[in-house]
C-alpha positions as CSV (number, residue, x, y, z in Angstrom):
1,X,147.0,95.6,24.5
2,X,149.5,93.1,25.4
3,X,152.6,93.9,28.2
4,X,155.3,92.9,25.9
5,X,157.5,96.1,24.2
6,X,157.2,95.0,21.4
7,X,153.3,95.2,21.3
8,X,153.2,99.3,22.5
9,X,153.9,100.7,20.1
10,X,152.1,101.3,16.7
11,X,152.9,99.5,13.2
12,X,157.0,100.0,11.8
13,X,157.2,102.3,15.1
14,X,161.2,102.6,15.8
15,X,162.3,102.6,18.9
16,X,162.8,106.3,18.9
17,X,159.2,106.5,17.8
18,X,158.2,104.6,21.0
19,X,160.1,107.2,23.3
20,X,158.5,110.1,21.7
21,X,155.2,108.4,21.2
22,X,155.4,107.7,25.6
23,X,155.9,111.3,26.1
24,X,153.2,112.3,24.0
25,X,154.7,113.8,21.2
26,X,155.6,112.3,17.7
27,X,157.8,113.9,15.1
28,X,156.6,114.4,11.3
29,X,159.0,111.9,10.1
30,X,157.6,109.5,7.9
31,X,157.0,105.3,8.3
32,X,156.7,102.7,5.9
33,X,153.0,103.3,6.2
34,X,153.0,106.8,5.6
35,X,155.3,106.1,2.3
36,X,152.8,103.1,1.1
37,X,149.6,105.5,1.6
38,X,151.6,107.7,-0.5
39,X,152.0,106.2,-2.9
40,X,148.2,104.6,-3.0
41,X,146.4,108.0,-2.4
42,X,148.3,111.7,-3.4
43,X,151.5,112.3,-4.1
44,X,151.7,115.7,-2.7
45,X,150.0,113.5,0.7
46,X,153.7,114.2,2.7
47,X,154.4,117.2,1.3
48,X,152.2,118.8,3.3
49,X,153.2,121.0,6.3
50,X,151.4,122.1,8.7
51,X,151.1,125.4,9.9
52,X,149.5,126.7,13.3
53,X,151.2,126.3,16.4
54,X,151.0,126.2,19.8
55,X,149.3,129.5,20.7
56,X,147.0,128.9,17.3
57,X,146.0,125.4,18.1
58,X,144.8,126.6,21.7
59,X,143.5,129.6,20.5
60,X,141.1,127.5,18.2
61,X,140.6,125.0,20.9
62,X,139.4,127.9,23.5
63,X,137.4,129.4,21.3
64,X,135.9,126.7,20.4
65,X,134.6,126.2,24.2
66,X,134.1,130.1,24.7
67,X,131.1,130.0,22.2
68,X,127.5,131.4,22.1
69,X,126.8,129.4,25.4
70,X,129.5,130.8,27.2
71,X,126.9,133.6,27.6
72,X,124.0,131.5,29.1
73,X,126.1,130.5,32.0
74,X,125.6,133.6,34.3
75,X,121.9,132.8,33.5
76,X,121.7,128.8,34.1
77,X,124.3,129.8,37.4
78,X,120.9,131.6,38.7
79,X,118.7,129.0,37.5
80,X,120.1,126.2,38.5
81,X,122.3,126.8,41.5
82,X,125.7,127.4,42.0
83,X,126.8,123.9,43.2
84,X,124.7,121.6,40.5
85,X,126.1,124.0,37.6
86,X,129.7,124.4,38.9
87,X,129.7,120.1,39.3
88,X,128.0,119.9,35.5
89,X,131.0,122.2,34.2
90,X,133.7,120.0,35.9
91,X,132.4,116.7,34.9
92,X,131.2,117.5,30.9
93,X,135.0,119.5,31.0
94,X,136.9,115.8,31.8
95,X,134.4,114.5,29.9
96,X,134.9,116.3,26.7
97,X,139.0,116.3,27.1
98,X,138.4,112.4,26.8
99,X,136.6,112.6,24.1
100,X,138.9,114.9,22.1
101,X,141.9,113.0,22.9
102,X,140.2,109.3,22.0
103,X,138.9,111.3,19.1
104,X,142.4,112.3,17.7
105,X,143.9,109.3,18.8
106,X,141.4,107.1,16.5
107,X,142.2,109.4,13.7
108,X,146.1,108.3,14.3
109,X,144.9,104.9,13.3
110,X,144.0,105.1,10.0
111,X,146.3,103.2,8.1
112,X,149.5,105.7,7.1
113,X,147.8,108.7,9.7
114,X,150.1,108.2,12.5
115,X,151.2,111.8,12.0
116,X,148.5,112.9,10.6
117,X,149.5,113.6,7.0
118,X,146.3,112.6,6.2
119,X,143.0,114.9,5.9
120,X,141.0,113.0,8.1
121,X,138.1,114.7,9.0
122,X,135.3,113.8,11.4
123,X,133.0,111.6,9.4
124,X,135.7,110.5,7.2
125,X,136.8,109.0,10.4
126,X,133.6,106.9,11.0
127,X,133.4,105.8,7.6
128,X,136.7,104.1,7.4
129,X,136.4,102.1,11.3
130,X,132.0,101.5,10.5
131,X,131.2,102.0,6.9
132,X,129.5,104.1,4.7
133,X,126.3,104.8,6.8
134,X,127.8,105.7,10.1
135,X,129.6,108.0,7.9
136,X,126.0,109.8,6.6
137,X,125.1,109.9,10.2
138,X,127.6,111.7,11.5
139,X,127.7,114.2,8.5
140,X,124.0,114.8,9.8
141,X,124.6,114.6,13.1
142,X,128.0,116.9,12.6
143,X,125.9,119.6,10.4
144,X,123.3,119.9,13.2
145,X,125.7,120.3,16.0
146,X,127.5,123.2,14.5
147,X,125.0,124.8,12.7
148,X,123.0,125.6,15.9
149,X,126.2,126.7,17.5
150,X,126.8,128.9,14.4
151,X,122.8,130.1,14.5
152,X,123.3,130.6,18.6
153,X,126.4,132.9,17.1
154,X,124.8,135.1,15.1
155,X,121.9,135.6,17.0
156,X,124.3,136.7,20.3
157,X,126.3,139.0,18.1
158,X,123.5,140.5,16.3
159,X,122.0,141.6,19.9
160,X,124.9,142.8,21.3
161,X,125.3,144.7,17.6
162,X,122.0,145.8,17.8
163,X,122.7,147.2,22.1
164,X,125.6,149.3,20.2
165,X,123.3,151.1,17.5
166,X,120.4,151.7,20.1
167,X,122.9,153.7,21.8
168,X,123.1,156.5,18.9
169,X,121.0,158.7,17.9
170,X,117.4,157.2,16.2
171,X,118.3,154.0,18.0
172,X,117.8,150.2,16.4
173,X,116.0,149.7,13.9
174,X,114.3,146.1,13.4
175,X,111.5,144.6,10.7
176,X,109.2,143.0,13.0
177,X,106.9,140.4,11.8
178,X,103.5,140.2,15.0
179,X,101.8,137.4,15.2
180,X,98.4,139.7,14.8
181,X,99.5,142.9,13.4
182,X,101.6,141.9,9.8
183,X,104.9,143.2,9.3
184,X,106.2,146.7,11.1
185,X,109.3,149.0,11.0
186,X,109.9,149.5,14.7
187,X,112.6,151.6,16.7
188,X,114.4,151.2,20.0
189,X,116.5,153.3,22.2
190,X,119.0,152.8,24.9
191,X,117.9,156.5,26.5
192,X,114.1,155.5,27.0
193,X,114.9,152.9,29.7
194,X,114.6,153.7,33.1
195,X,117.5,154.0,36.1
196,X,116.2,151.4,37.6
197,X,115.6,149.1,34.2
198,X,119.9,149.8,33.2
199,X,120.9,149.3,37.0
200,X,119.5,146.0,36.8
201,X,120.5,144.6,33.5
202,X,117.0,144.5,31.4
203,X,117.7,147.9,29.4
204,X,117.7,145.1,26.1
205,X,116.5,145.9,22.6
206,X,113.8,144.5,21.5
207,X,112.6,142.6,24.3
208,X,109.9,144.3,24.8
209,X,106.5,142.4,23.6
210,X,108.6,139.1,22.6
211,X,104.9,137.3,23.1
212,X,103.6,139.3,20.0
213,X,106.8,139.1,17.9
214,X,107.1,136.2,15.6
215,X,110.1,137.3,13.6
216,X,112.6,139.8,13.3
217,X,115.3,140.7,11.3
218,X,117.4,144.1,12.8
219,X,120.1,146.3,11.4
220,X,122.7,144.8,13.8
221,X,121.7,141.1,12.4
222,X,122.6,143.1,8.6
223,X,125.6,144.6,9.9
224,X,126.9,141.3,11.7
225,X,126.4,139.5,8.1
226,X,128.3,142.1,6.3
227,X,131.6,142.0,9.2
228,X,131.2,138.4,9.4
229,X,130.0,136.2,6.6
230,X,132.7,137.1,3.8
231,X,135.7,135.6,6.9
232,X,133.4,132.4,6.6
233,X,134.5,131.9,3.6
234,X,138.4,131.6,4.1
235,X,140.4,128.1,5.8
236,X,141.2,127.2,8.5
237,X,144.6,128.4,7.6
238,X,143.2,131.9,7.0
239,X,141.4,132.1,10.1
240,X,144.2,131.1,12.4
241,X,145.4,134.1,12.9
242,X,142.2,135.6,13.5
243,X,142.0,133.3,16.1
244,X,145.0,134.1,17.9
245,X,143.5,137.5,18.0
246,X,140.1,136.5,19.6
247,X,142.3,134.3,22.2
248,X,144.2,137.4,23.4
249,X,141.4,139.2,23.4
250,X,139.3,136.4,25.2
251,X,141.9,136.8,27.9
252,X,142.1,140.3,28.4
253,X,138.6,141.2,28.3
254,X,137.6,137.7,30.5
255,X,140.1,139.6,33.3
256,X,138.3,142.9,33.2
257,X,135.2,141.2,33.6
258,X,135.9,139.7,36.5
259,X,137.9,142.8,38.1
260,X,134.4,144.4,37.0
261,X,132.4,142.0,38.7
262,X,134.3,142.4,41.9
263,X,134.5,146.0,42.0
264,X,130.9,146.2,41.6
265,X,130.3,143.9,44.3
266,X,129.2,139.7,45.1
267,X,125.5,139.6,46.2
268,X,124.8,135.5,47.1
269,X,121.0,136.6,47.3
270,X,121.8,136.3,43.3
271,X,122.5,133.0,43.4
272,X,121.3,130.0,45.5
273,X,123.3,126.8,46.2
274,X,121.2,124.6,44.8
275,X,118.8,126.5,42.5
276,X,115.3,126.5,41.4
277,X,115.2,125.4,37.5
278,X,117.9,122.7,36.4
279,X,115.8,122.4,32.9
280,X,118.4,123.6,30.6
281,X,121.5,123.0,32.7
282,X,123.2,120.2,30.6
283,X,121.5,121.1,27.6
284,X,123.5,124.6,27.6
285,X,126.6,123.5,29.4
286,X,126.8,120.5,27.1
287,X,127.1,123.0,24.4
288,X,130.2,124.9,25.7
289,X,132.3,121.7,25.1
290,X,132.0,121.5,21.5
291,X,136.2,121.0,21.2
292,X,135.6,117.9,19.7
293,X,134.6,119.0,16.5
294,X,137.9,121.5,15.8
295,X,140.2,118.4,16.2
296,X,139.8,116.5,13.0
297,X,140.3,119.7,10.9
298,X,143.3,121.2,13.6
299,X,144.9,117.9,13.7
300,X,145.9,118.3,10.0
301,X,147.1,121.7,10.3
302,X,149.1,121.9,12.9
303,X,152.6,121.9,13.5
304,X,154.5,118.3,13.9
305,X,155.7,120.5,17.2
306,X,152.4,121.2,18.9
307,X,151.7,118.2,21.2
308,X,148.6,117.2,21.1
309,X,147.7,115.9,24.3
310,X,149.1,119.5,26.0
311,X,147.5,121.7,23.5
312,X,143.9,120.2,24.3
313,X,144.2,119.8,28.5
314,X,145.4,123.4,28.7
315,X,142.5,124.3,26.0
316,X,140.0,122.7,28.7
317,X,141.5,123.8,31.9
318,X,141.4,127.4,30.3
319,X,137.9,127.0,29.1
320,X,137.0,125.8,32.7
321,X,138.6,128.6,35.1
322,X,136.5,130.8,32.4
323,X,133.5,129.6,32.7
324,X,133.8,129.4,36.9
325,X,134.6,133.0,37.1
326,X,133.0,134.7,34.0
327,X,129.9,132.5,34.0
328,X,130.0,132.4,38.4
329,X,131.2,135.8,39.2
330,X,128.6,137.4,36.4
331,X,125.4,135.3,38.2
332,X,126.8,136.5,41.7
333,X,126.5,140.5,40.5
334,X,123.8,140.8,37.9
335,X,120.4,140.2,39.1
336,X,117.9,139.0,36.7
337,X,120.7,138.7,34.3
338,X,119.5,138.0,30.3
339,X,120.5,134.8,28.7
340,X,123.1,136.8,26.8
341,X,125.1,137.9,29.7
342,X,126.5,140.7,27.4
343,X,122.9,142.8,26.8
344,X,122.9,143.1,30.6
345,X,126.8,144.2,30.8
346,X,125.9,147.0,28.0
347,X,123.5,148.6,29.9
348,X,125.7,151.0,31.7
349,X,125.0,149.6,34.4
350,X,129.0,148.8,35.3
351,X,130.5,151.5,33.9
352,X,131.7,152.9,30.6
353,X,135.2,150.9,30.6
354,X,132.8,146.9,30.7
355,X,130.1,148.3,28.3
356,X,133.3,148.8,25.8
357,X,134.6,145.5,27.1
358,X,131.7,144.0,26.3
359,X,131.1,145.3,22.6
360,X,134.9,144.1,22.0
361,X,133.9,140.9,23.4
362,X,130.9,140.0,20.9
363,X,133.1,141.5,18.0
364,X,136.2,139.3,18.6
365,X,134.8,136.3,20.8
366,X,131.2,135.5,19.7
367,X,132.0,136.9,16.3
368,X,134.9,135.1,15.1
369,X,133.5,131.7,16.4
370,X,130.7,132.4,13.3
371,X,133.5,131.9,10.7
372,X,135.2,128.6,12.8
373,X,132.1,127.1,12.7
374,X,132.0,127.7,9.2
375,X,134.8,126.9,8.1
376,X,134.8,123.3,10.0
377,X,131.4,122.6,8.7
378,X,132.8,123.3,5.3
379,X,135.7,121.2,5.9
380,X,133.8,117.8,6.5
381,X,131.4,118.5,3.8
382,X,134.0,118.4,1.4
383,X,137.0,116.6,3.4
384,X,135.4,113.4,2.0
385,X,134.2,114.4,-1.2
386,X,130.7,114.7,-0.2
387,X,130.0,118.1,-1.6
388,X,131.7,121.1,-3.7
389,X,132.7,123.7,-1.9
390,X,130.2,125.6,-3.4
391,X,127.5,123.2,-2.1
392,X,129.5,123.3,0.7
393,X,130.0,127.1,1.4
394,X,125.6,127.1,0.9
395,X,125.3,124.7,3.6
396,X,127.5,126.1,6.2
397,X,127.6,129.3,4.9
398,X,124.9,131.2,3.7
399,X,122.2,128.5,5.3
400,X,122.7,129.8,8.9
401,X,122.8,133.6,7.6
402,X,120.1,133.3,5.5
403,X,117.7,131.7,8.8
404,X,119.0,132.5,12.0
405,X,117.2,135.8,12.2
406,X,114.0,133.6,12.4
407,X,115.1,132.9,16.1
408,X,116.2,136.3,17.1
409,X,113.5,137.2,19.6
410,X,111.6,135.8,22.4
411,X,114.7,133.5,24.4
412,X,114.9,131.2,21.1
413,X,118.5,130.9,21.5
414,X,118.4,129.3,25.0
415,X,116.0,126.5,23.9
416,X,117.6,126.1,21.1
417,X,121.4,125.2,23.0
418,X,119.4,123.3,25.0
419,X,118.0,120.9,22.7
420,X,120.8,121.0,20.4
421,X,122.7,120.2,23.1
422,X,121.0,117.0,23.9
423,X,120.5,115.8,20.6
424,X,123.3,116.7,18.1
425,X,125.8,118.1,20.9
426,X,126.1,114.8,22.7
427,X,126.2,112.4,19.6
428,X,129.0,114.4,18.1
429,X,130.7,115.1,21.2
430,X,130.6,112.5,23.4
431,X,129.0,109.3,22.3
432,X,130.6,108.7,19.0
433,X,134.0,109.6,19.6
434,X,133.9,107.1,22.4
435,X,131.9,104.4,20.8
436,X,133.9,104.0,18.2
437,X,137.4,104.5,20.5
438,X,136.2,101.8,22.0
439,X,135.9,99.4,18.8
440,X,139.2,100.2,17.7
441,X,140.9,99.1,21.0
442,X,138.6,96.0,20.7
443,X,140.0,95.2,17.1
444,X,143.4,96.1,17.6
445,X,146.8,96.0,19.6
446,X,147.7,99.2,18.2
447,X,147.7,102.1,20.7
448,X,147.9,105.1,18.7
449,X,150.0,108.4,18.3
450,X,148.1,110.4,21.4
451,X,148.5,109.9,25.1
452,X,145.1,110.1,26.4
453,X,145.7,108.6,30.1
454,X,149.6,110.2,30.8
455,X,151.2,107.1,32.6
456,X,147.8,105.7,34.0
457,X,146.1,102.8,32.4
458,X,148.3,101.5,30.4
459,X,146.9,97.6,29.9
460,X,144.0,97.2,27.3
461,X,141.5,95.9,29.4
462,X,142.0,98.9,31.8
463,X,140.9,101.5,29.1
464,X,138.3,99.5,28.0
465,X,137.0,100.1,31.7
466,X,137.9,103.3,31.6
467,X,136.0,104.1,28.2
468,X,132.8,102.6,29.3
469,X,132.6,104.8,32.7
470,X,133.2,107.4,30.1
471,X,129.7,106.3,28.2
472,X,128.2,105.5,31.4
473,X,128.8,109.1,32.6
474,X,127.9,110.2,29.3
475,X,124.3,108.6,29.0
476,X,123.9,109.9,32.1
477,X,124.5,113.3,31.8
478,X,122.1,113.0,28.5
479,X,119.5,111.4,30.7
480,X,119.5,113.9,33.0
481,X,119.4,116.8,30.1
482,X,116.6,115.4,28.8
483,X,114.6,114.9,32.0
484,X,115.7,118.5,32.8
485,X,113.9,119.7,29.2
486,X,110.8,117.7,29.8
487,X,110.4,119.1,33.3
């Protein structure tokens, strides 16, 4: 990027462009390359207004990071220590606000996307800046990562369904496939654990000869697919405001936690400093970053108003002071707690008022992340043409539904955040969004519609030094996730 003004700004930019692009914030107004694109692609392309604002777009964003690993945390904090996790959150948090923010900034680029009139989404992207087969990568790559998130989903709001029914009378009931016994109708009750089993978190359906269980498929899996599969189906539109819902909700019930917590009182003997097991660390924090992938699809939809660079920093910083005090505070009260911190809160063990909390929680958190995921793995299957929507809706739909029960018992859902998070989690996240960021400032001048670095860095060759200590901390943090799995 050259020093001159006339080289900071993108292509036809006005000079009232360049003050609004400097602070961050473009208008929907439309350029000469909006109004060539238009006429070269659809005619209805500027016609379209976007729709969620502010409160929506961080709503999505949170809950996007407030996922099925948002659970695991109390669990890793015990694990692995309260310094090494706390560090991993606050790193892979920068990290993944980066990432986002070079991600939507390379979507700016596309010829006539400079406001994003254009449905760009996140392998249409690739294809247009590296050609047809980064483009099939990524779809893979893209599927993975947010089908195991949407898997990791059901299986947490299943249990937590599942801890509610085993409460009333007759308890659970689960079809349970044992490795040496065939298939079995079995039953579980909250009321047969013992005072000492609910004080310390491990009254948990189901849990009980995991070693003999191959597969399972219970009632609150059923029930969770009959609240929660037909709201997969909708747009992103649709599920806005279902969004906004979960956020408040998020909020609320994240505050009573912590109150709960308190209350109930700290014990550091929970926790060490340093910790004992660092094996799934990255793997699961890795996961709770996944804001990357909502951007493509949220950067269509949104309101010329919403800045973009605001909406996603507040989105992180909220998802961080979360995870510190849910995910800290929960490790630093619960001994022994399960890897889905909510089984343990539903015990009884802290009161009537945080086992409520906690059922409203999987309902309106973990819940209505299942149809996000949905919907966004919808939207790049058929963003680009690549499949109907019926194809579509059976791939990111009714795929994760129809096999997620398979990894329901045993601690499944654990290894399977921590792999995915090495594997699909970081490609998606991390590496591509800054490999190709990086191309795109090597091939052109332009400097796109998002301000990534506020006033800092400025010069070209300084965020091309910045964007490979980005990939160097990056690799690393993969590195060390896989060391951590093999160990």
């Amino acid at each position: 990027m050259n020093s001159s003004a006339n080289e900071t700004t993108p292509l036809n930019f006005s000079e009232s462009d360049s003050n609004l692009l400097s602070s961050g914030y473009i208008s929907n107004g439309t350029t000469e390359e909006d109004e060539e694109d238009q006429g070269s692609s659809s005619p209805n392309l500027l016609n379209h207004k976007g729709t969620i604002g502010m409160l929506g777009s961080i709503s999505i964003a949170v809950n996007s990071l407030t996922g099925p690993a948002m659970l695991n945390l109390p669990s890793v904090f015990q694990k692995s220590g309260l310094i090494p996790t706390t560090l991993t959150i606050a790193f892979l948090c920068v990290l993944s606000t980066f990432c986002s923010l070079h991600m939507a900034n390379v979507i700016s680029k596309v010829p006539g996307n400079a406001h994003f009139h254009k449905e760009i989404e996140y392998s249409e992207a690739f294809r247009f800046f590296w050609g047809q087969k980064a483009f099939v990568i990524t779809q893979i790559a893209f599927f993975a990562c947010i089908t195991c998130l949407n898997v990791a989903s059901i299986i947490d709001t299943a249990q937590v369904v599942d801890q509610i029914l085993s409460k009333f009378r007759g308890g659970a009931v689960a079809f349970e496939w044992q490795k040496y016994g065939g298939w079995e109708i079995i039953r579980w009750a909250a009321h047969n654990c013992s005072g000492e089993r609910i004080k310390n978190g491990q009254c948990i359906p189901f849990e009980a000869d995991t070693n003999n269980t191959a597969w399972m498929l219970t009632t609150g899996y059923i029930l969770s697919g009959v609240l929660f599969l037909p709201m997969s189906l909708k747009d992103l539109k649709e599920n806005a405001g279902f969004q906004v819902v979960g956020f408040v909700v998020l909020i609320v019930i994240s505050i009573q936690f912590v109150a709960s917590f308190l209350l109930n009182g700290i014990d550091f003997s929970n926790v060490s400093l340093w910790g004992t097991d660092w094996s799934d660390m990255f793997g699961v924090v890795l996961f709770n970053f996944a804001v990357v992938i909502a951007v493509p699809a949220w950067l269509y939809e949104r309101k010329p108003t919403v800045n973009v660079s605001s909406a996603l920093n507040n989105s992180s910083l909220i998802g961080f002071l979360l995870y510190i005090f849910v995910g800290g505070l929960g490790a630093l009260t619960m001994p022994n707690v399960a890897d889905n911190m909510l089984q343990s809160m539903m015990t009884g063990a802290f009161g009537p008022v945080t086992e409520i909390c906690s059922m409203i929680f999987a309902f309106f958190i973990i819940g209505l992340g299942i149809p996000l995921f949905s919907v966004l793995t919808r939207l790049n299957l058929t963003g680009s043409g690549l499949c109907t929507e019926f194809q579509a809706n059976a791939l990111a739909v009714y795929l994760p539904w129809g096999s997620a029960w398979i990894l329901y018992s045993g601690g499944k859902t654990t290894a399977l955040l921590g792999w995915g998070g090495i594997f699909f989690m970081s490609i998606i996240v991390f590496l591509a969004p800054l490999f190709l960021s990086l191309q795109t400032i090597n091939d052109s001048d332009e400097i796109g519609s998002v301000l990534i670095y506020g006033s800092f860095f400025k010069k070209k060759s300084e965020q091309i030094l910045v964007l490979y200590i980005l990939l160097i901390g990056s690799i690393a943090s993969i590195i060390l996730a896989i060391i951590g799995e093999f160990r």
